[in-house]
C-alpha positions in Angstrom: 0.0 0.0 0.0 1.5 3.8 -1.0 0.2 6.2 1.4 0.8 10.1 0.4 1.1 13.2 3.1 0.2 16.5 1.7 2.0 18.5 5.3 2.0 22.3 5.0 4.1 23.9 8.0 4.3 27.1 9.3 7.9 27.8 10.4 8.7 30.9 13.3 11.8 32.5 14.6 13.2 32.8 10.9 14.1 35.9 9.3 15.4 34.4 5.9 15.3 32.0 3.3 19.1 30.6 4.9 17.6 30.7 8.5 14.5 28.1 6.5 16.5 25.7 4.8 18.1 25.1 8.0 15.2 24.2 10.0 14.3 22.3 7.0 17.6 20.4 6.5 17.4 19.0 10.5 14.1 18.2 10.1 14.1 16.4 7.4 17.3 14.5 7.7 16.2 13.3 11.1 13.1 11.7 9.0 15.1 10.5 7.0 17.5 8.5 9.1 14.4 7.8 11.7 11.7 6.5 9.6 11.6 4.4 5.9 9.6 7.2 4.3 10.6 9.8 1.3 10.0 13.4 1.9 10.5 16.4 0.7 9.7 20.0 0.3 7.3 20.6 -2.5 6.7 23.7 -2.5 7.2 27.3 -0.9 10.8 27.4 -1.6 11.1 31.1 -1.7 8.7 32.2 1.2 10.3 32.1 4.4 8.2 31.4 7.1 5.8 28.5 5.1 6.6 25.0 3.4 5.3 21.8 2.5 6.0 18.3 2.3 5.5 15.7 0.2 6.0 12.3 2.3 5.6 8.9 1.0 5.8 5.4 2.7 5.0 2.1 0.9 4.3 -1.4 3.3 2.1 -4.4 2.5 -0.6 -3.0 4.8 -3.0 0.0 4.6 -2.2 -0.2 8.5 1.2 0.0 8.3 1.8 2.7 6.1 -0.6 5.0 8.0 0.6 4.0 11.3 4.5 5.1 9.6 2.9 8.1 8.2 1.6 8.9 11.4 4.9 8.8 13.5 6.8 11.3 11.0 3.9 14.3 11.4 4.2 13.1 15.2 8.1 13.6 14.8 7.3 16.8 12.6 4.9 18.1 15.6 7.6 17.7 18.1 9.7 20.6 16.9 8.9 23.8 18.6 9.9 26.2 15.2 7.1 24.5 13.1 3.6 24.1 13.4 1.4 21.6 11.2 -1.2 23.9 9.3 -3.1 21.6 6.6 -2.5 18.0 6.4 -3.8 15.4 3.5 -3.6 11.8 3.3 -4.3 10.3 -0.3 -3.9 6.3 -1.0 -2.8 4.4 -3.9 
């Protein structure tokens, strides 16, 4: 089963782009070595304070892949600087 987050995040305490990318570059490295998903940004590149991610897990269960999914926006949640805004789940 592919599961598919849609994650837009509001990010505070940064006054430019360089300041973003690297909130962005902990955050998603620690996914990345923490949990068998892909993520990335998808868009919001050039706005400073706002992003969103594009995360994808693939298991043999529908249960499995949300119950992945569900521990990286619980890891996401867990930083202070960003705050979950809208969040879509789409399955394939």
């Amino acid at each position: 089963m592919i599961g598919y987050v849609d994650c837009e995040c509001m990010i505070y305490d940064t006054q430019s782009l360089k300041e973003k990318r690297a909130v962005l570059q902990r955050v998603l490295s620690r996914i990345k070595q923490k949990y068998n998903v892909s993520i990335s940004e998808i868009d919001f590149q050039d706005t400073w304070q706002r992003t969103k991610f594009g995360i994808v897990a693939i298991t043999s269960s529908k249960v499995s892949t949300e119950k992945e999914l569900n521990h990286v926006l619980s890891f996401i949640d867990s930083f202070p600087e960003i705050e979950r805004t809208v969040t879509t789940f789409e399955w394939f």
